[in-house]
C-alpha positions as CSV (number, residue, x, y, z in Angstrom):
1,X,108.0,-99.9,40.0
2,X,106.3,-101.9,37.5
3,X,108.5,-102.2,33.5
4,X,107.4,-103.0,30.4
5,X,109.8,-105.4,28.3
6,X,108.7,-107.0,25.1
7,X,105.1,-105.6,25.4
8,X,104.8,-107.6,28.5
9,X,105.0,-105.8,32.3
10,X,106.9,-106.4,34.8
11,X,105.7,-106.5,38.2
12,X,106.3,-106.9,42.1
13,X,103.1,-108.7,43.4
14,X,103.0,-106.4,45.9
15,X,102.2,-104.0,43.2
16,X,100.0,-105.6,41.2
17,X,97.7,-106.1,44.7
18,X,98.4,-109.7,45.0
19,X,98.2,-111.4,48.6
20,X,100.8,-114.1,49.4
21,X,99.9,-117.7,49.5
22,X,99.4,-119.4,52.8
23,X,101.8,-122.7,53.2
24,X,99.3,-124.8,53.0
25,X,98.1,-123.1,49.7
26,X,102.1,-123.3,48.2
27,X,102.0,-127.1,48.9
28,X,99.1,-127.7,47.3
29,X,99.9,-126.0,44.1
30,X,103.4,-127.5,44.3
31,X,102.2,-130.7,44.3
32,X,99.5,-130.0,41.8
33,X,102.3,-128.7,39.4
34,X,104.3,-132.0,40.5
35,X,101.6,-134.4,39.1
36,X,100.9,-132.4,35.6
37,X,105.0,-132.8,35.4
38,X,104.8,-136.4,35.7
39,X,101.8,-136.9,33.3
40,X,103.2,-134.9,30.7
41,X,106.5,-136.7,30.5
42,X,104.9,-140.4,31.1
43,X,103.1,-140.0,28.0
44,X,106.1,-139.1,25.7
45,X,107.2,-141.9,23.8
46,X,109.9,-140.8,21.7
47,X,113.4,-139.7,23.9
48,X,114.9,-137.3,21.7
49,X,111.6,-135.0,22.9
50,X,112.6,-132.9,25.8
51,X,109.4,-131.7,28.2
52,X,110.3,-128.5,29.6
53,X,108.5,-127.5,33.1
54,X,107.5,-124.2,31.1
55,X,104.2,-124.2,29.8
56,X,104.9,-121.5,27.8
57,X,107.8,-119.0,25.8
58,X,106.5,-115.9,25.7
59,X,110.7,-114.4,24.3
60,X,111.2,-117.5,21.5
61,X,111.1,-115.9,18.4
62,X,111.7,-112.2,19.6
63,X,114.6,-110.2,20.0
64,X,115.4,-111.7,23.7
65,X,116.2,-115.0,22.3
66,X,119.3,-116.0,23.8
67,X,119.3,-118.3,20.9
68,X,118.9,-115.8,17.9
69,X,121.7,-114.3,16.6
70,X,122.3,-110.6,16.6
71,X,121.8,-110.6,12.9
72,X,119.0,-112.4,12.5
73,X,115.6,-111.0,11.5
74,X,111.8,-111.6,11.7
């Protein structure tokens, strides 16, 4: 059953009529995602930047922040 968290929902591919990928479809991407990884952390220059393998944060900032205390506000 599909949930809503955040303003965002939740759910199972199944449910949102997704098909699977094929093998050979899962590689490819894998290995698409591989070489963007390695582009994006050849061309930072300074060490104290971290590249995460997210391209996104869709929760920094909002009340699911693991890193926000429980008395801070927006």
């Amino acid at each position: 059953m599909s949930k809503e968290i955040a303003g965002r929902i939740f759910s199972t591919p199944q449910e949102a009529g997704v098909e699977p990928l094929t093998p050979e479809e899962l590689d490819k991407y894998k290995e698409k995602f591989k070489e963007a990884r390695q582009r994006l952390r050849s061309t930072i220059t300074d060490p104290d930047i971290i590249a995460g393998d997210k391209f996104y944060d869709d929760i920094s900032g909002t009340e699911f922040d693991p890193r926000r205390g429980k008395s801070d506000s927006l």
